[in-house]
N, CA, C and O atoms as CSV, one atom per row, in Angstrom:
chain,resi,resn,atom,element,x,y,z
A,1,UNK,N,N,70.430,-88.918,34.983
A,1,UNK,CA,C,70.709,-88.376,33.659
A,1,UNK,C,C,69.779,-89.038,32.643
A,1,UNK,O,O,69.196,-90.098,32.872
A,2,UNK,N,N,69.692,-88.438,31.660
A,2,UNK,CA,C,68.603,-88.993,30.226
A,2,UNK,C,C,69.296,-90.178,30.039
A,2,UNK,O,O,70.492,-90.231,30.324
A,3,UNK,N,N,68.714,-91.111,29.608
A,3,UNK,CA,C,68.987,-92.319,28.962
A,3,UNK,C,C,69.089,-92.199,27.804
A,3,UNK,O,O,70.180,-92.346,27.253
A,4,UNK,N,N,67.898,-91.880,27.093
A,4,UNK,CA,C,67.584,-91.584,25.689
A,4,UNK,C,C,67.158,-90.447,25.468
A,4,UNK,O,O,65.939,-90.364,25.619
A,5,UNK,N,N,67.663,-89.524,25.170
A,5,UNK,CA,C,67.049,-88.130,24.797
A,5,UNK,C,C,66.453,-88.251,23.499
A,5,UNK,O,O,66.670,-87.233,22.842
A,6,UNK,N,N,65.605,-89.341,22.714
A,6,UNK,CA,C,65.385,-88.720,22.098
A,6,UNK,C,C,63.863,-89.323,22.399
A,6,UNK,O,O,63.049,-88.825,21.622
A,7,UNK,N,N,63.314,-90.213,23.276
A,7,UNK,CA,C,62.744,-91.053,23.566
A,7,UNK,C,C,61.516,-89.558,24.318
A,7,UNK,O,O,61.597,-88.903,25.357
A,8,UNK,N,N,60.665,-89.548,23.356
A,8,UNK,CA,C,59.513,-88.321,24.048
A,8,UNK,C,C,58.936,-89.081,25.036
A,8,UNK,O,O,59.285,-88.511,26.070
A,9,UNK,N,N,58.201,-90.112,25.361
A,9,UNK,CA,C,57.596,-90.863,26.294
A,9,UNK,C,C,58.535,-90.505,28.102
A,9,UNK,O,O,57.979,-90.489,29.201
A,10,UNK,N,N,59.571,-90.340,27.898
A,10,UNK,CA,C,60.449,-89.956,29.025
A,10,UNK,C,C,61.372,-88.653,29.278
A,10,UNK,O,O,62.016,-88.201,30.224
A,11,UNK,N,N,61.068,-88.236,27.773
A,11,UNK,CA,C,61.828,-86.741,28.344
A,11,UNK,C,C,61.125,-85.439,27.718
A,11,UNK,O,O,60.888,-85.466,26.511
A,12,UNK,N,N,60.853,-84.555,28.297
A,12,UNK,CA,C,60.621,-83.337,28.003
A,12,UNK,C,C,60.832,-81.976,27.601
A,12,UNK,O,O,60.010,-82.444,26.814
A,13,UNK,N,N,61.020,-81.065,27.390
A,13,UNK,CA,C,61.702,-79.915,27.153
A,13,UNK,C,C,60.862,-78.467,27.781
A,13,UNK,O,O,60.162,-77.676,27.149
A,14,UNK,N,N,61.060,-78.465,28.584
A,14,UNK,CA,C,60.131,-77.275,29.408
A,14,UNK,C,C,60.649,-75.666,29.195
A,14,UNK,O,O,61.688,-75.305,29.746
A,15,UNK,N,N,59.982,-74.874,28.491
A,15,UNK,CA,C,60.629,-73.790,27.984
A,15,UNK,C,C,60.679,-72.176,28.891
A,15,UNK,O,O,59.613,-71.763,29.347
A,16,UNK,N,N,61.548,-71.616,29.027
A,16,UNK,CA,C,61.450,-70.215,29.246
A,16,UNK,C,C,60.687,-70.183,31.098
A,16,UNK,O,O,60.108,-69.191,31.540
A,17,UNK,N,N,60.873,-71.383,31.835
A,17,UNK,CA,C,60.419,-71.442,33.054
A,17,UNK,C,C,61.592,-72.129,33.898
A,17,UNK,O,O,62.669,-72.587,33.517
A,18,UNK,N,N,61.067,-72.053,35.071
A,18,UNK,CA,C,62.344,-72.555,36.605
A,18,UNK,C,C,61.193,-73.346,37.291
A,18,UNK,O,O,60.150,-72.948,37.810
A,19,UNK,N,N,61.726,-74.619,37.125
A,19,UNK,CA,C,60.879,-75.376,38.398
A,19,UNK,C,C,61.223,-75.235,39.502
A,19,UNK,O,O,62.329,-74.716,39.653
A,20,UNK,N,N,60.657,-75.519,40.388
A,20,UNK,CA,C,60.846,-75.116,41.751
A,20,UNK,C,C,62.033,-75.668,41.807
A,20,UNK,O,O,62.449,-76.340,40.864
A,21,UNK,N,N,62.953,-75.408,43.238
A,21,UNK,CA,C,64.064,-75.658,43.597
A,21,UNK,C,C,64.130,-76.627,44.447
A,21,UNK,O,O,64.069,-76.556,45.674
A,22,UNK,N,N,64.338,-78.142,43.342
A,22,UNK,CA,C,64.357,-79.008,44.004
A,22,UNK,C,C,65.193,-80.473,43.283
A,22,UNK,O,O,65.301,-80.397,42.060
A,23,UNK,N,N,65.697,-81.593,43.849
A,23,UNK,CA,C,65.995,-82.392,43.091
A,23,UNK,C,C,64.747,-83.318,42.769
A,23,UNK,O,O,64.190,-84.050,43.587
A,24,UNK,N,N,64.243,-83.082,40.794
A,24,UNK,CA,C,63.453,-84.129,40.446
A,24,UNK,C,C,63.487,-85.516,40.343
A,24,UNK,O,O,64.625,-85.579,39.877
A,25,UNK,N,N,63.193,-86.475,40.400
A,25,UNK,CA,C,63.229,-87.758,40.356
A,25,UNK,C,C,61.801,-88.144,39.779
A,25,UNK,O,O,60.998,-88.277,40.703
A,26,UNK,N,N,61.198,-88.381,38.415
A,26,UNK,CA,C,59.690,-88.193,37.947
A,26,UNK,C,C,59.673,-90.204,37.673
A,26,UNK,O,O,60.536,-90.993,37.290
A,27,UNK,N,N,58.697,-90.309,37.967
A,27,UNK,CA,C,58.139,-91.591,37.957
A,27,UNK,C,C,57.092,-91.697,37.019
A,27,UNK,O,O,56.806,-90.567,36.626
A,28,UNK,N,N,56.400,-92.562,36.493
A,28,UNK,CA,C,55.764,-92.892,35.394
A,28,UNK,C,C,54.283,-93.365,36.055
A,28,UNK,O,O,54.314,-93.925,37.150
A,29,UNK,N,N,53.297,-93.193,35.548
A,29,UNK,CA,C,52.006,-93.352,36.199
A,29,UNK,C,C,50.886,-93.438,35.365
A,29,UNK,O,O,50.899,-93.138,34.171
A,30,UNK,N,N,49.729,-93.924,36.110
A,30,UNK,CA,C,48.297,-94.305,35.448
A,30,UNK,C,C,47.580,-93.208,35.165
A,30,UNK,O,O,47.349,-92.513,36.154
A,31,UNK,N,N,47.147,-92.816,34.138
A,31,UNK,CA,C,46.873,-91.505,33.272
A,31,UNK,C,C,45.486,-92.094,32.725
A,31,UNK,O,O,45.452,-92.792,31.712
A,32,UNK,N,N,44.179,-91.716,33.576
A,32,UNK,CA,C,42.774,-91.614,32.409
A,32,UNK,C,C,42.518,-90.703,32.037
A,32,UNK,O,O,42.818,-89.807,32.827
A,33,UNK,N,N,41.827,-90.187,30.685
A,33,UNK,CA,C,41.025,-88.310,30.330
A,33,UNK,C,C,40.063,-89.322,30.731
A,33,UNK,O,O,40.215,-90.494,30.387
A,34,UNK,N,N,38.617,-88.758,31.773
A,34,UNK,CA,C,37.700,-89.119,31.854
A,34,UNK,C,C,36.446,-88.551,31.009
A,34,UNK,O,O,35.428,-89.137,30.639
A,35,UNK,N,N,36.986,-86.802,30.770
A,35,UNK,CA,C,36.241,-86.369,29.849
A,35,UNK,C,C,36.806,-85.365,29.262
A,35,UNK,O,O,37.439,-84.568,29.954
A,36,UNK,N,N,36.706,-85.191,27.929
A,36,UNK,CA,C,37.578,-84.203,27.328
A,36,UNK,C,C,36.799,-83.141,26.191
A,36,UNK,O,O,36.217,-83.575,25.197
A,37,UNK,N,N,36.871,-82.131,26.427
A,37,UNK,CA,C,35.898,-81.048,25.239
A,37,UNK,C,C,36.732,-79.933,24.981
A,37,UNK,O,O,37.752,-79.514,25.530
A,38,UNK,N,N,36.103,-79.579,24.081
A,38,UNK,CA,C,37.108,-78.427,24.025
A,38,UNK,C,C,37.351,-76.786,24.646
A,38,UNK,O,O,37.642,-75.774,24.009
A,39,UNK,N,N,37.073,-76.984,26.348
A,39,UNK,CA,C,37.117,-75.475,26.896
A,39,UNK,C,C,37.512,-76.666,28.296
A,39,UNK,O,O,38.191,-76.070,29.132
A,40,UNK,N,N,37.275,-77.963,28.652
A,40,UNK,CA,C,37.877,-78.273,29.583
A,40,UNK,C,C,37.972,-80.261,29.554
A,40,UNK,O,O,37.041,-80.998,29.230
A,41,UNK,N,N,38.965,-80.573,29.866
A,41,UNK,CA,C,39.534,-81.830,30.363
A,41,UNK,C,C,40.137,-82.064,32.152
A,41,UNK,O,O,40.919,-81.528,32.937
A,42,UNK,N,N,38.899,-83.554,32.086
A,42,UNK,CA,C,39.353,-84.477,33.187
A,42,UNK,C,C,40.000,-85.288,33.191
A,42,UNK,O,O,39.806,-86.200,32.388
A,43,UNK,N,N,41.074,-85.335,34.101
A,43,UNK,CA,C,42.132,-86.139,34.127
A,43,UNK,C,C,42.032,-86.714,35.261
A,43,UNK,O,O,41.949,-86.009,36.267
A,44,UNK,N,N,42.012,-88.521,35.389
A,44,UNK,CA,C,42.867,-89.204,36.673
A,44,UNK,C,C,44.410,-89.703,36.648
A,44,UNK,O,O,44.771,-90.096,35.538
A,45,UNK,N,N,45.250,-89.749,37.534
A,45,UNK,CA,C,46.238,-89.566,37.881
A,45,UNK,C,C,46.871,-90.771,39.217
A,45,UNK,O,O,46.495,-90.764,40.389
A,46,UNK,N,N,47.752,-91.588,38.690
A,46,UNK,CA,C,47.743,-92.163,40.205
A,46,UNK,C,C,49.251,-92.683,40.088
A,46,UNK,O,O,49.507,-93.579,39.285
A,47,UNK,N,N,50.227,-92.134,40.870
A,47,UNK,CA,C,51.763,-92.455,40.743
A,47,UNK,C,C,52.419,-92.569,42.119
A,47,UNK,O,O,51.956,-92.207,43.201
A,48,UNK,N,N,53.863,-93.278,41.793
A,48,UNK,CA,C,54.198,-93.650,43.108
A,48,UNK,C,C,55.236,-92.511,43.416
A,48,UNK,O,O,56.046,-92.893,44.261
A,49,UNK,N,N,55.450,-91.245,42.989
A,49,UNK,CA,C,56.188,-90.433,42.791
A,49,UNK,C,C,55.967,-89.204,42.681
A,49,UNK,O,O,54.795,-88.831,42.747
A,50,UNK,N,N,57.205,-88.074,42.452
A,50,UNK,CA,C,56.490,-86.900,41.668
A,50,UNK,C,C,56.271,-87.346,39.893
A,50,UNK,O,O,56.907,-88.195,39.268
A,51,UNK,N,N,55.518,-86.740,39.555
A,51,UNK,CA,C,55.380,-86.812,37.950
A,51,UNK,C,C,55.511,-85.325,37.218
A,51,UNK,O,O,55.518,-84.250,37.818
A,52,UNK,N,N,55.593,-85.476,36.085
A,52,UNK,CA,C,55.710,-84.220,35.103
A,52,UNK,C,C,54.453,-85.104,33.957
A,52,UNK,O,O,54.580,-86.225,33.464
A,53,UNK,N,N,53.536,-84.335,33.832
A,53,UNK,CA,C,52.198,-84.678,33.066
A,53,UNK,C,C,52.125,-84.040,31.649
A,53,UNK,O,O,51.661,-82.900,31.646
A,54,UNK,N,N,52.491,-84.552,30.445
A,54,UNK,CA,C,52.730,-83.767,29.358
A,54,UNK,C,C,51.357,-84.082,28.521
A,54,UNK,O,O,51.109,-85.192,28.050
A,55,UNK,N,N,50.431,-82.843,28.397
A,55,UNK,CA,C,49.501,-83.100,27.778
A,55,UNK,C,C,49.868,-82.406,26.595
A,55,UNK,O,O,50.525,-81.402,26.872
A,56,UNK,N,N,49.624,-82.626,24.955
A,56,UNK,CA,C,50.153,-82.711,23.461
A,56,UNK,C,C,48.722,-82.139,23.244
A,56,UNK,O,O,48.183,-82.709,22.296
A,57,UNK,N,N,47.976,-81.239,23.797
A,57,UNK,CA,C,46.982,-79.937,22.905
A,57,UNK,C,C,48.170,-78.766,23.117
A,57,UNK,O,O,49.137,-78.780,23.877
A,58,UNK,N,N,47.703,-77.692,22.103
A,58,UNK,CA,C,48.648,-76.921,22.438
A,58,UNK,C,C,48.264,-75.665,23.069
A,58,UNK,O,O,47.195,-75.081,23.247
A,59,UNK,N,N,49.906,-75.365,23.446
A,59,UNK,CA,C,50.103,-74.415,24.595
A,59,UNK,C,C,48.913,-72.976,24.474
A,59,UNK,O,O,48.723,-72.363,23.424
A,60,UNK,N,N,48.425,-72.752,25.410
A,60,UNK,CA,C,47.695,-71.407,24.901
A,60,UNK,C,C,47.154,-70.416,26.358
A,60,UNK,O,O,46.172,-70.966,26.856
A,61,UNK,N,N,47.495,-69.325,27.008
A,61,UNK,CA,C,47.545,-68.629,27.782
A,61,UNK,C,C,46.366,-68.436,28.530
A,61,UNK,O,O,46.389,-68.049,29.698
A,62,UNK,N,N,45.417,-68.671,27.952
A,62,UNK,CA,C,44.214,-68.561,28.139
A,62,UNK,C,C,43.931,-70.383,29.149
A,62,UNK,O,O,43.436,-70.217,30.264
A,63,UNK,N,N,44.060,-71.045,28.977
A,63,UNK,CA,C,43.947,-72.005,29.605
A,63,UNK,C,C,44.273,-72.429,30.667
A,63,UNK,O,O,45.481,-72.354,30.441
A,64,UNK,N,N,44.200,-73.029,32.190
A,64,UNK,CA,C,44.141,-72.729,33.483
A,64,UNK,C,C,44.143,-74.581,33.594
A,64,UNK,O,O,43.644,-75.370,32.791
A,65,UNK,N,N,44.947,-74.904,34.981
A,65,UNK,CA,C,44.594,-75.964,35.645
A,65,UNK,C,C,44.445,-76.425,37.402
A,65,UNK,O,O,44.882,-75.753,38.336
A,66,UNK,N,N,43.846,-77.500,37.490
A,66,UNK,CA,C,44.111,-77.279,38.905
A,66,UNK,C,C,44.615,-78.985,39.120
A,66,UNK,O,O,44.522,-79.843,38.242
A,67,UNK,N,N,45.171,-79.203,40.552
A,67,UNK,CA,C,45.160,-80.730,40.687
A,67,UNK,C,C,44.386,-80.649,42.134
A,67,UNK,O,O,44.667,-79.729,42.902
A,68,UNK,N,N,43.473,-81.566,42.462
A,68,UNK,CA,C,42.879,-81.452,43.492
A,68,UNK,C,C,41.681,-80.531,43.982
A,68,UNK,O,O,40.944,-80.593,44.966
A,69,UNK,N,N,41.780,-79.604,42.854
A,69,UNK,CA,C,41.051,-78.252,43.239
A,69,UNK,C,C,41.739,-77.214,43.651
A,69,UNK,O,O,41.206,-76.415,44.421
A,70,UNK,N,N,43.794,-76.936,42.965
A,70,UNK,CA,C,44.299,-76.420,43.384
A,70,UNK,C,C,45.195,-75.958,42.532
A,70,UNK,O,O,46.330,-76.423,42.426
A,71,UNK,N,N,44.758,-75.049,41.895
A,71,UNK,CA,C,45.524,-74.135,41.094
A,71,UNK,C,C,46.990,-74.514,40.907
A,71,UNK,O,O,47.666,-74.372,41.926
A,72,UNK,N,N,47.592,-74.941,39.887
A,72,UNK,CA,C,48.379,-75.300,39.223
A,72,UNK,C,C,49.497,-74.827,38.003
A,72,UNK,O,O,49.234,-75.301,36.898
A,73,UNK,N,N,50.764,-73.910,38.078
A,73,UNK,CA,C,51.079,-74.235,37.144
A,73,UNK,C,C,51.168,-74.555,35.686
A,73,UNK,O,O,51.359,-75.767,35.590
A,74,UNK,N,N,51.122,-74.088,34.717
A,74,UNK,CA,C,51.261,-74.868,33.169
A,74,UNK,C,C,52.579,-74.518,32.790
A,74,UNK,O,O,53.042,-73.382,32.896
A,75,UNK,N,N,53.074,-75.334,32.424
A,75,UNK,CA,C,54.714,-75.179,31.802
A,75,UNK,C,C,54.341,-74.984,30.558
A,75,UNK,O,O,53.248,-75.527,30.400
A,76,UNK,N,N,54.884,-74.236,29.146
A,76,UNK,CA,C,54.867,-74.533,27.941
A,76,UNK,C,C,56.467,-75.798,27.728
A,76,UNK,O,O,57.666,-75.725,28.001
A,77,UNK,N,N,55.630,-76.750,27.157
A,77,UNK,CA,C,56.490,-77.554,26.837
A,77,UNK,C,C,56.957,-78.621,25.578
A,77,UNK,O,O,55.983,-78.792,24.845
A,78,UNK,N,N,58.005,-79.293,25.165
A,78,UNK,CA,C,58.038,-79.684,24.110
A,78,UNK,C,C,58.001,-78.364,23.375
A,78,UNK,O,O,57.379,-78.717,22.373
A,79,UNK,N,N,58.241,-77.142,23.214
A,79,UNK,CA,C,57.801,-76.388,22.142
A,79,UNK,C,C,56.473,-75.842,21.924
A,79,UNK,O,O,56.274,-74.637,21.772
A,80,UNK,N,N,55.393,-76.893,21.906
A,80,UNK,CA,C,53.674,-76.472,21.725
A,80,UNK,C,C,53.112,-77.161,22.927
A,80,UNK,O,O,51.897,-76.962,22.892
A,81,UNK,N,N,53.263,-77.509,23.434
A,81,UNK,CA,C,52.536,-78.691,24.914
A,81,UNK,C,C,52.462,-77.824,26.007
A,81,UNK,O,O,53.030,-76.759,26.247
A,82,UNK,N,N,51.277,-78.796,26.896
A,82,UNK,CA,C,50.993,-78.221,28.142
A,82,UNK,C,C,51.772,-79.241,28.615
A,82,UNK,O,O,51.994,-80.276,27.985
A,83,UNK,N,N,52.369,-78.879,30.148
A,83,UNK,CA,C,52.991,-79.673,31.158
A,83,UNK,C,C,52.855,-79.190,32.354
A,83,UNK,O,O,53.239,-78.065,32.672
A,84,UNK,N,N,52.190,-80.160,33.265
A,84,UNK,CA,C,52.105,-80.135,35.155
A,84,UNK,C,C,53.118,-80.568,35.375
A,84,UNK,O,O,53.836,-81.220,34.616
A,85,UNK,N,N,53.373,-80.140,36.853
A,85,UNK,CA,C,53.561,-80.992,37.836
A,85,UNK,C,C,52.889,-81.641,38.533
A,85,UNK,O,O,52.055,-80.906,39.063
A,86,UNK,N,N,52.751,-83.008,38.943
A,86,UNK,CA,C,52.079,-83.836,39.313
A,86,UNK,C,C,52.457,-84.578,40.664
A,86,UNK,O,O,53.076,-85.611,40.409
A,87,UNK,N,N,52.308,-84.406,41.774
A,87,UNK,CA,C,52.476,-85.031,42.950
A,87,UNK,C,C,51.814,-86.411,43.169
A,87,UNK,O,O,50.769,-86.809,42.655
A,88,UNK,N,N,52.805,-87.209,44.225
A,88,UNK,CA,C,52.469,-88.691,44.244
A,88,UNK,C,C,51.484,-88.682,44.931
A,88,UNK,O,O,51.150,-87.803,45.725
A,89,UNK,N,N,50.751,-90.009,44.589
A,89,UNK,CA,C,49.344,-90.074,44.846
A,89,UNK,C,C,48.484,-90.060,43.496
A,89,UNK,O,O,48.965,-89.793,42.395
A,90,UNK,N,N,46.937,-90.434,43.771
A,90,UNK,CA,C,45.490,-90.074,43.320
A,90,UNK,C,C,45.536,-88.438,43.013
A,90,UNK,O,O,45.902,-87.445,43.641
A,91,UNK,N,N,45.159,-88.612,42.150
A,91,UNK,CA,C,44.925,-87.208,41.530
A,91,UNK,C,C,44.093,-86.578,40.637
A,91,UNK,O,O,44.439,-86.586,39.456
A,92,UNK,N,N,42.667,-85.818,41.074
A,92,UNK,CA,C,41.862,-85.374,39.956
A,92,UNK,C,C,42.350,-84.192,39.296
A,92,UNK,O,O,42.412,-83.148,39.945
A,93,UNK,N,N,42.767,-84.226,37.875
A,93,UNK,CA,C,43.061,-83.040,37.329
A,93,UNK,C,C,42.595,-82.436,36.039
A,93,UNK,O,O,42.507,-83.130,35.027
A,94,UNK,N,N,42.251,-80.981,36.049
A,94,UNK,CA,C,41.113,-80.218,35.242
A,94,UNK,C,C,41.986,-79.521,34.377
A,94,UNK,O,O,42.902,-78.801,34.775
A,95,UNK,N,N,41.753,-79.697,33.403
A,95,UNK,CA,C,42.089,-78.021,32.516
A,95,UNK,C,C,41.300,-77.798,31.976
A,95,UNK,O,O,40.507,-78.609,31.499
A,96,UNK,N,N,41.262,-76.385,31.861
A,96,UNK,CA,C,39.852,-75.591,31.830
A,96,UNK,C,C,40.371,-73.987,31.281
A,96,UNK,O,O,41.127,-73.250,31.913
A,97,UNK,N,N,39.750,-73.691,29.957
A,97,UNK,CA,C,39.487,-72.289,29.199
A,97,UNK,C,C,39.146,-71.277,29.608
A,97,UNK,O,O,37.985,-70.958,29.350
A,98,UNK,N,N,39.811,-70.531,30.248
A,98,UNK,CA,C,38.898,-69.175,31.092
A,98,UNK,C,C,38.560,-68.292,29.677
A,98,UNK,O,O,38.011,-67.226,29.957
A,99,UNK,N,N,38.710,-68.443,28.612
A,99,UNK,CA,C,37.476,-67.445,27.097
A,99,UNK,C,C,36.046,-67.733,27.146
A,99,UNK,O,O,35.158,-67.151,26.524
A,100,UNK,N,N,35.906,-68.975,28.191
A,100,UNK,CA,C,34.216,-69.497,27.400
A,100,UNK,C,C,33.457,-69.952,29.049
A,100,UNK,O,O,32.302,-70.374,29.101
């Protein structure tokens, strides 16, 4: 259960979607942007868990991700945010503008 709901660093609000059917348990993890522009961002990733990855640009339809090189998911979340799912382990992850 939430500890602190009001505590954004640990909780999320994922809108108008169904995560897969499963029990979550999200763990906290090492997060670099290695490079960031504005039609695509690199992300490293390295957790002992599943994760939920809340990136704070906002939500926009046009925008695409992968983890691994593997098509991914975007939750709209928080209201304006992008959000993955993030599997345990190393993880290279892209988002990327399919307009440009």
């Amino acid at each position: 259960m939430f500890k602190n709901l009001n505590d954004l660093r640990t909780n999320a609000v994922i809108e108008n979607s169904k995560l897969p059917q499963k029990e979550w348990s999200w763990t906290n993890a090492t997060v670099k942007i290695k490079k960031y522009s504005e039609n695509r961002i690199e992300i490293e990733t390295e957790n002992d868990g599943d994760g939920f990855l809340v990136l704070t640009d906002t939500f926009y339809p046009s925008w695409n991700t992968t983890v691994d090189n593997k098509e991914t998911k975007i939750y709209l979340t928080d209201y304006n945010f992008r959000g993955i799912i993030v599997p345990k382990g190393k993880h290279k992850i892209i988002f990327y503008n399919n307009l440009f």
